[in-house]
C-alpha atoms as an extended CHARMM CRD file, in Angstrom:
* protein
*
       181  EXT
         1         1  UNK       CA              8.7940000000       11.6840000000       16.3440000000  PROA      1               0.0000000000
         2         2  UNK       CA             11.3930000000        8.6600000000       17.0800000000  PROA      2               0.0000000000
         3         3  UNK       CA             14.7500000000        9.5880000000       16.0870000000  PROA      3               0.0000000000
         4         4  UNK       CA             16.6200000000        6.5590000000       14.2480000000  PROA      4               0.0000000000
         5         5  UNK       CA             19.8640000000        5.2110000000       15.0500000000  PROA      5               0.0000000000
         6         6  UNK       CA             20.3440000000        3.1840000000       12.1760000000  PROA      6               0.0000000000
         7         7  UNK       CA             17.8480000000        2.9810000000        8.7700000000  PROA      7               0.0000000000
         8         8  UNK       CA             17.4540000000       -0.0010000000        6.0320000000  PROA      8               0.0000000000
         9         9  UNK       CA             19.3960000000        1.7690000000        2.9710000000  PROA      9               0.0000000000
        10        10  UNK       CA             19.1820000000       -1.9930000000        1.4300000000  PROA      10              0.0000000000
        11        11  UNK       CA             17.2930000000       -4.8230000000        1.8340000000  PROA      11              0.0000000000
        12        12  UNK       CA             19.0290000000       -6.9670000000        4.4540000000  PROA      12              0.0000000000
        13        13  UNK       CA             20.4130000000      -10.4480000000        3.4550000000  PROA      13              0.0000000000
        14        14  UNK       CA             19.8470000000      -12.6330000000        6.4610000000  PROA      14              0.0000000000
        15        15  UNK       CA             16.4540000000      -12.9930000000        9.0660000000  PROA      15              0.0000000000
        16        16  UNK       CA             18.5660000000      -11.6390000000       11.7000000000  PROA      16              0.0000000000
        17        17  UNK       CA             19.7240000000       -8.5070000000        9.5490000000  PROA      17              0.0000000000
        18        18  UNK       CA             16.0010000000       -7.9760000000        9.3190000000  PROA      18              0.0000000000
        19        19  UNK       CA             14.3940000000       -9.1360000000       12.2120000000  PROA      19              0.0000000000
        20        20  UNK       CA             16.4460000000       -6.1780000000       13.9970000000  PROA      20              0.0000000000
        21        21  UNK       CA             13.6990000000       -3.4380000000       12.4130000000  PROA      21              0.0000000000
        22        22  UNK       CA             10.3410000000       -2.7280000000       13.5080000000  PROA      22              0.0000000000
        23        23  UNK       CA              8.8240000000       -1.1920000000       10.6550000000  PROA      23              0.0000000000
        24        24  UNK       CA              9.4230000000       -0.8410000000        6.5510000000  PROA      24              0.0000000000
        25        25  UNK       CA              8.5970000000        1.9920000000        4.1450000000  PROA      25              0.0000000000
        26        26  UNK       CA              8.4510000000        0.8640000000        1.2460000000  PROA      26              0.0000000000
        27        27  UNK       CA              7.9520000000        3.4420000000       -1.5910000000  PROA      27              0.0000000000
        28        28  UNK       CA              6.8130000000        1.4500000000       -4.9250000000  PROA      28              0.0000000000
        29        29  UNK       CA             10.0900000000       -0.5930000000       -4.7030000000  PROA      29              0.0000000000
        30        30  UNK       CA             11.7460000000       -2.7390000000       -7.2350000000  PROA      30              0.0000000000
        31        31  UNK       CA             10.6760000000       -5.7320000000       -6.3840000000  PROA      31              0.0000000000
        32        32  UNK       CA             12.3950000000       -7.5340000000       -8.7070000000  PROA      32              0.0000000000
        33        33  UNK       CA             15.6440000000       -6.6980000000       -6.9650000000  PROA      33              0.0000000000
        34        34  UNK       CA             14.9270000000       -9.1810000000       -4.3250000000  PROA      34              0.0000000000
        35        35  UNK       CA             15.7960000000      -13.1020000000       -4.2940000000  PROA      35              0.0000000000
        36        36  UNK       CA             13.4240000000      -15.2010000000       -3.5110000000  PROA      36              0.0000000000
        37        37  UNK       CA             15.0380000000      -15.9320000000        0.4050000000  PROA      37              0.0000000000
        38        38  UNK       CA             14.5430000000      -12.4930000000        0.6820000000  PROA      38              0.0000000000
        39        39  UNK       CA             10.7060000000      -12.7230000000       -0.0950000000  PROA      39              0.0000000000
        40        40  UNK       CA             10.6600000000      -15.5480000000        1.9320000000  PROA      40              0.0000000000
        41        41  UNK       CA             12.1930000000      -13.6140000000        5.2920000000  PROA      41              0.0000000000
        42        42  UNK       CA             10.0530000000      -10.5090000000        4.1250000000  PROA      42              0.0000000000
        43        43  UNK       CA              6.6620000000      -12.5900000000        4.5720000000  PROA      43              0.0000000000
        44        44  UNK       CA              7.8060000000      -14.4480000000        7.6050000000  PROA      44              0.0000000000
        45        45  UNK       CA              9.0510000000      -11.0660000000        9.3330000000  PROA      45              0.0000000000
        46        46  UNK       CA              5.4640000000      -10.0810000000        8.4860000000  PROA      46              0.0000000000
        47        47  UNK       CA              3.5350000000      -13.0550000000        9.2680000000  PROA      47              0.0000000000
        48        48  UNK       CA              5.7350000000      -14.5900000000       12.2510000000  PROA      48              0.0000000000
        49        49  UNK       CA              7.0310000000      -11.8860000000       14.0500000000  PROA      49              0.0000000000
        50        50  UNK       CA              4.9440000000       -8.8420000000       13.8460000000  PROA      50              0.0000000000
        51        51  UNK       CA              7.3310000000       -6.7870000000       11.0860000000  PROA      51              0.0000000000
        52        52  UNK       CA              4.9450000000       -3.7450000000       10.0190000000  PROA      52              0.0000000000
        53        53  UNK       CA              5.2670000000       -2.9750000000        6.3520000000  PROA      53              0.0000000000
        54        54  UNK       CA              3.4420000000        0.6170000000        4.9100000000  PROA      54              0.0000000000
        55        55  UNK       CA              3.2460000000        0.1260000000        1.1700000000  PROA      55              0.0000000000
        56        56  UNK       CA              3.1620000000        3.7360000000       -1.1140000000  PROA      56              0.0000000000
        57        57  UNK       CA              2.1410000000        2.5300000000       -4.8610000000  PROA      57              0.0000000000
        58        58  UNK       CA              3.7760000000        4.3260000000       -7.3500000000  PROA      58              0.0000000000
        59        59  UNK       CA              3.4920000000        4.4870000000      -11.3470000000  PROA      59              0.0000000000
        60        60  UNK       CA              7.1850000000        3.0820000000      -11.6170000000  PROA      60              0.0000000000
        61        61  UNK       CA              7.1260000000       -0.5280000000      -10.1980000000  PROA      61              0.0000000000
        62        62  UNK       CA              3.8120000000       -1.0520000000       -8.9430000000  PROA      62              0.0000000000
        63        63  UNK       CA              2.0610000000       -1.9560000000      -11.6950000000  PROA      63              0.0000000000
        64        64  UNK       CA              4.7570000000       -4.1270000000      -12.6490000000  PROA      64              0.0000000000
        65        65  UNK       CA              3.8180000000       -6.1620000000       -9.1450000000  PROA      65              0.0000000000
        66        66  UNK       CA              0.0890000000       -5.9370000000      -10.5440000000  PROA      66              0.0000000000
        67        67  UNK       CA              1.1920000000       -8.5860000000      -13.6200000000  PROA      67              0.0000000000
        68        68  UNK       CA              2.4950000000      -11.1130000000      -10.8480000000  PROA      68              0.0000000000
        69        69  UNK       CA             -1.1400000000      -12.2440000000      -10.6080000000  PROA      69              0.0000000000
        70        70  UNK       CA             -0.9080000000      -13.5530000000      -13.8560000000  PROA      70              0.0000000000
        71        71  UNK       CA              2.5510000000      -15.3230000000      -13.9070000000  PROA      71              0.0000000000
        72        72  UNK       CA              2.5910000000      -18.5480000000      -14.5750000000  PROA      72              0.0000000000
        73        73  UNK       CA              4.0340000000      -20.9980000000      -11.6740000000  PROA      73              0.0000000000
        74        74  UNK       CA              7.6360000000      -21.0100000000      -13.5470000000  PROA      74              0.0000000000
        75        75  UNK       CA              7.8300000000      -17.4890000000      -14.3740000000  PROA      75              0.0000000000
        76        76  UNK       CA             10.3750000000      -15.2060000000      -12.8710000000  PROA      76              0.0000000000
        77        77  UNK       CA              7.7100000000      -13.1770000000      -11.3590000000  PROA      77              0.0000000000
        78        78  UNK       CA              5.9110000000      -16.3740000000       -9.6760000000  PROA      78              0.0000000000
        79        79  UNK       CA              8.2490000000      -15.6130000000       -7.0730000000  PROA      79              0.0000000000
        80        80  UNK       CA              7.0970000000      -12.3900000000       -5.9410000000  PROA      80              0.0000000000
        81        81  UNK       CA              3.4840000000      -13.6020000000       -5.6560000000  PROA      81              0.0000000000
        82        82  UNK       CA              4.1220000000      -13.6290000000       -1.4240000000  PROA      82              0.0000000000
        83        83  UNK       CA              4.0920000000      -10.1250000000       -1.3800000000  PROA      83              0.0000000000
        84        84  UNK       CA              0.8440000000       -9.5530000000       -3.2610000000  PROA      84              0.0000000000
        85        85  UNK       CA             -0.2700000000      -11.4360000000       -0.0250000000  PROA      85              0.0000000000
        86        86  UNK       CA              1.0610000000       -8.7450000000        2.1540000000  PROA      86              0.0000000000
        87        87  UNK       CA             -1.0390000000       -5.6210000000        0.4540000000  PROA      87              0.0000000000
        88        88  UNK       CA             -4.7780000000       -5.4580000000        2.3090000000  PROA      88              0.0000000000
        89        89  UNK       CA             -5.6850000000       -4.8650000000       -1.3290000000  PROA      89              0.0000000000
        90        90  UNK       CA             -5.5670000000       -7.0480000000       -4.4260000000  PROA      90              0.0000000000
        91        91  UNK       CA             -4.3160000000       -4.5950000000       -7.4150000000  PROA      91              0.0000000000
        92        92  UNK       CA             -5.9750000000       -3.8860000000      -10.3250000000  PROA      92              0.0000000000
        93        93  UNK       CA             -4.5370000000       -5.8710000000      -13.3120000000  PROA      93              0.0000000000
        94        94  UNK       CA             -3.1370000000       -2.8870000000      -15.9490000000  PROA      94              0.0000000000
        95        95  UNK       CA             -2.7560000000       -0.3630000000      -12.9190000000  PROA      95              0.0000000000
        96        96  UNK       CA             -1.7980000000        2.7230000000      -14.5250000000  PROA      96              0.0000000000
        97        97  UNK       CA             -1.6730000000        2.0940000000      -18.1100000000  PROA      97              0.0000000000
        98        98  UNK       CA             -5.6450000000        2.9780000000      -16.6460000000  PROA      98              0.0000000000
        99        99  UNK       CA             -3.9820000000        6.3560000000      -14.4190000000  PROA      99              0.0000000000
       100       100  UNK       CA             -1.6330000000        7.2290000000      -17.6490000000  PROA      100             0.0000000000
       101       101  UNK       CA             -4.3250000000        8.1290000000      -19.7340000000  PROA      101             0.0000000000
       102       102  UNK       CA             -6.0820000000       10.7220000000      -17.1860000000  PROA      102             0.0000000000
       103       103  UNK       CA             -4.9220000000       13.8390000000      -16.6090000000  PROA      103             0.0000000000
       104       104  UNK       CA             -3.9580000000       14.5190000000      -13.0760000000  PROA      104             0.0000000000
       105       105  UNK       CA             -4.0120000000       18.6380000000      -12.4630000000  PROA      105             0.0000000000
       106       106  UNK       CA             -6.5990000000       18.4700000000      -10.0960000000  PROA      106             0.0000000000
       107       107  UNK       CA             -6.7810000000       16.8850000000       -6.2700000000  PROA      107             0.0000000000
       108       108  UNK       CA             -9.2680000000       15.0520000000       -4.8240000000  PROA      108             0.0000000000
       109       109  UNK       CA            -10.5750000000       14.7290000000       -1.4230000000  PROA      109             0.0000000000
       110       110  UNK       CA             -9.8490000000       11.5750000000        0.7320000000  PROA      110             0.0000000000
       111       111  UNK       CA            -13.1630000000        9.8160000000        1.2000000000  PROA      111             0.0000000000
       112       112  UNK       CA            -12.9190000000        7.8220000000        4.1010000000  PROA      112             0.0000000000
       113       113  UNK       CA            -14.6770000000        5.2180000000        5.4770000000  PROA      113             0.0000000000
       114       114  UNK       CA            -16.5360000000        5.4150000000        9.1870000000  PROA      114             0.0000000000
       115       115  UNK       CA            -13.0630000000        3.2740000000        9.9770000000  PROA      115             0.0000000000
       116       116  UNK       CA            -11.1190000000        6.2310000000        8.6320000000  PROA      116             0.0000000000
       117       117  UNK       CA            -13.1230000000        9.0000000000       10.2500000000  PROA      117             0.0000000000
       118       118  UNK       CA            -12.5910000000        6.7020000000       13.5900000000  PROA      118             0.0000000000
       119       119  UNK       CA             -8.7490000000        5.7860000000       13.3780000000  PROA      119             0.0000000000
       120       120  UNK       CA             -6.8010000000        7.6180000000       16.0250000000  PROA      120             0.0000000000
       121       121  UNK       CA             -4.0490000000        7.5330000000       13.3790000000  PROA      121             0.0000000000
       122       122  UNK       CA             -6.1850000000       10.0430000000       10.8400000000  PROA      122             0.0000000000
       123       123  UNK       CA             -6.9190000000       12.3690000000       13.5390000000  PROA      123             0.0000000000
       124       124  UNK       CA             -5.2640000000       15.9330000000       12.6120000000  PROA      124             0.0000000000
       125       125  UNK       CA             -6.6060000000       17.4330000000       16.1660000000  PROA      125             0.0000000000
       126       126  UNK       CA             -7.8190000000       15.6890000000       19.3900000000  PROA      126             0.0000000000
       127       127  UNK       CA            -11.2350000000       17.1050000000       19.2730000000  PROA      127             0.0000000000
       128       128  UNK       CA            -12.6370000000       14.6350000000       16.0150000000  PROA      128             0.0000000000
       129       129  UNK       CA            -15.0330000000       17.5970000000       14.5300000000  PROA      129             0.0000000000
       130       130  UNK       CA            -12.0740000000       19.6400000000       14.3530000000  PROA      130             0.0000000000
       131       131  UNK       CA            -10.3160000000       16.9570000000       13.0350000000  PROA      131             0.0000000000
       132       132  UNK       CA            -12.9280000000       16.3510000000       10.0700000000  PROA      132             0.0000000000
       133       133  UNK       CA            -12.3730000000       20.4320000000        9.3480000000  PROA      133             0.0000000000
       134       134  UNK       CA             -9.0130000000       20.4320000000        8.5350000000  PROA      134             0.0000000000
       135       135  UNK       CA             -9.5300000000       17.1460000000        6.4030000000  PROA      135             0.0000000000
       136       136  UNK       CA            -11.5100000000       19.7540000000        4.4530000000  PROA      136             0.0000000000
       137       137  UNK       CA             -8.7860000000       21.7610000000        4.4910000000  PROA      137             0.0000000000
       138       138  UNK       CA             -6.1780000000       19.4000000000        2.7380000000  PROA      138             0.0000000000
       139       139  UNK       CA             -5.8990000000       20.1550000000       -0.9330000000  PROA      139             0.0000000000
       140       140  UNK       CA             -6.5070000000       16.8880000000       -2.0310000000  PROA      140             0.0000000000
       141       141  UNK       CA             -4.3920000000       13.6530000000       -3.7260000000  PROA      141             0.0000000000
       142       142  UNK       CA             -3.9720000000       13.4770000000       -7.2440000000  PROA      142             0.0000000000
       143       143  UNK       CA             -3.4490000000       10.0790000000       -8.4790000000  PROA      143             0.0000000000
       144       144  UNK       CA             -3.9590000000        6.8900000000       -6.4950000000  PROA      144             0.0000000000
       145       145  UNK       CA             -2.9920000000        3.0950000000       -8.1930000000  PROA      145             0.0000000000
       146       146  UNK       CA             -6.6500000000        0.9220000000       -9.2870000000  PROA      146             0.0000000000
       147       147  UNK       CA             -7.3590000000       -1.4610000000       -7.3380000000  PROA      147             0.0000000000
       148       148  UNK       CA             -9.5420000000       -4.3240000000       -7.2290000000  PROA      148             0.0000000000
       149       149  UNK       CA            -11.1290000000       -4.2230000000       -4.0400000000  PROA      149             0.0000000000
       150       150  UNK       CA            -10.3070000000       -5.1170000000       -0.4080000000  PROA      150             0.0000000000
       151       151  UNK       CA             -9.1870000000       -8.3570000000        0.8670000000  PROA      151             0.0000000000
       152       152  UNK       CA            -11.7440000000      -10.1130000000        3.4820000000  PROA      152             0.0000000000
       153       153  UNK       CA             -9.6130000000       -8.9290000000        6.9210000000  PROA      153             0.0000000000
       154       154  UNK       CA             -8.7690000000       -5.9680000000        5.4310000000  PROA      154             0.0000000000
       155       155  UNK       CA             -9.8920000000       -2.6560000000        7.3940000000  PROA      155             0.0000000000
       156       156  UNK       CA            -10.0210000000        0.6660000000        4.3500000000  PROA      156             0.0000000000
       157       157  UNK       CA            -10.2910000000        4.2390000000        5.8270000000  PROA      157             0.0000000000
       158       158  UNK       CA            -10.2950000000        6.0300000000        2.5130000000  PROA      158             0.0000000000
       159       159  UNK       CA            -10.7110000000        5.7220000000       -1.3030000000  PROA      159             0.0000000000
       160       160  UNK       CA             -9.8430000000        8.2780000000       -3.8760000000  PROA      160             0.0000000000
       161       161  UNK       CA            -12.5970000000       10.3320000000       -4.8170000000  PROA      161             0.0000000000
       162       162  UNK       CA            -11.9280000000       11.0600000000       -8.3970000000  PROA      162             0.0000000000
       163       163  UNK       CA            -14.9800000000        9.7870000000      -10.3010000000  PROA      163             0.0000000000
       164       164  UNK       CA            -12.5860000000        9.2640000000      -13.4360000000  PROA      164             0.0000000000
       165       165  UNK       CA            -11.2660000000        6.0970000000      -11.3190000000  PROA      165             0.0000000000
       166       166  UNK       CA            -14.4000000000        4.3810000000      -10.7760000000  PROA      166             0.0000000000
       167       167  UNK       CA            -14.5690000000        0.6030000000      -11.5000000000  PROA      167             0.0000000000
       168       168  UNK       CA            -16.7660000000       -2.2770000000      -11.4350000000  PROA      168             0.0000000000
       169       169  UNK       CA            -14.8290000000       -2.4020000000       -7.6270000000  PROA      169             0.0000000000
       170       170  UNK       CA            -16.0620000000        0.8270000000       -7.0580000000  PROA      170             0.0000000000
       171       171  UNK       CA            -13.4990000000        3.9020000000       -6.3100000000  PROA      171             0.0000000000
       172       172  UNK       CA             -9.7520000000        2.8720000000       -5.6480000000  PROA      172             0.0000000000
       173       173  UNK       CA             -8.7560000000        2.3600000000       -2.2770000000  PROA      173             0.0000000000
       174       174  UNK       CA             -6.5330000000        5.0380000000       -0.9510000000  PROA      174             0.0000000000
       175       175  UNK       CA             -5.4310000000        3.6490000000        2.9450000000  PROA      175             0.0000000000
       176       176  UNK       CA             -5.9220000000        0.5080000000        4.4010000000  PROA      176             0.0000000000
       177       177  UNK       CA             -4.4990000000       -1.8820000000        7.0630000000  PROA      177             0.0000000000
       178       178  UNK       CA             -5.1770000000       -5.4970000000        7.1470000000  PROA      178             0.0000000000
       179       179  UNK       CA             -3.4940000000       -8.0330000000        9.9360000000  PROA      179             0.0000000000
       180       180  UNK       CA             -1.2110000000      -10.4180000000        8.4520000000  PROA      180             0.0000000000
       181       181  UNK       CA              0.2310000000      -14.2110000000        9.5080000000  PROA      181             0.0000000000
C-alpha cells in the first residue's frame, strides 16, 4: 500500500498538471468529456514518458468508445480514436448490446494464460501452487466487455470463461498489459 498525497478528481488541463502522476485508474470513463489536447497529453504521457494507465470496461461508456472505430475522420468521435490505441485490446464493435442480452447471476472463473499463471502481479501467495488454490477459491467474475482479440505486443493473462461469450476471437479477454510509445 502507497498512501496518496494528492489524487486526480479531474482530468488535468495542462502536460505539467499531468505529467506530475504516475499512474491512472480509469473506471469506464466518459470519454467524451475530454478535448482533444487532453487526448493528445493523455497519449503522449503514455507513449513519451512512461504514464501507466489500468483501464476497467464498464457497460456505461465503454461501448460507446467501441463505435470510435467506425467514426468517420470528421466525426466528433474521430477524436478519441488515440485512446483505442492505448487498450492492449481492440474492442468488440456492439460491446454489450452482446453482454445485455445474457443473464449474469452466475461467476466465472478467470482463465489465465501461462503469462497469467506466471505474473508476479497475479500471485495471491508466494509459494505459486498455493497461489493457483486460492484462484480456485475466488468466486468468479460475472460480466467482462467482448473483445476482438489482442493487439500484436500485447501480453493477456486471463479471459473470461463464460462459454456464452465466445466469438469468432475466441473468449473475451479479461487482463492484459501491452507496452505503449
Amino acid at each position: 500500500d502507497q498512501d496518496a498525497r494528492e489524487l486526480l478528481t479531474s482530468f488535468p488541463q495542462s502536460a505539467e498538471d499531468l505529467f506530475k502522476y504516475d499512474v491512472i485508474v480509469a473506471f469506464d470513463p466518459d470519454w467524451k468529456l475530454l478535448d482533444a489536447d487532453q487526448v493528445k497529453i493523455l497519449t503522449e504521457w503514455v507513449a513519451t514518458h512512461a504514464g501507466g494507465m489500468i483501464y476497467v470496461a464498464g457497460d456505461v461508456f465503454t461501448g460507446e468508445l467501441s463505435t470510435v472505430m467506425e467514426a468517420g475522420a470528421n466525426s466528433e468521435a474521430a477524436r478519441l480514436k488515440p485512446l483505442l490505441d492505448l487498450l492492449p485490446v481492440y474492442l468488440s464493435l456492439g460491446g454489450f448490446d452482446v453482454v445485455s442480452t445474457i443473464s449474469s447471476d452466475q461467476g466465472w472463473p478467470i482463465e489465465f494464460t501461462k503469462d497469467g499463471e506466471e505474473a508476479g502481479f497475479l500471485q495471491l501467495e508466494d509459494d505459486p501452487g498455493a497461489s493457483k488454490l486460492l484462484w480456485k477459491e475466488f468466486p468468479g467474475i460475472y460480466r467482462c466487455f467482448p473483445t476482438a482479440g489482442a493487439k500484436p505486443a500485447a501480453t493477456v493473462y486471463g479471459k473470461f470463461a463464460d462459454p456464452r461469450f465466445l466469438s469468432q476471437y475466441g473468449q473475451p479477454i479479461l487482463l492484459a498489459a501491452q507496452f505503449y510509445g
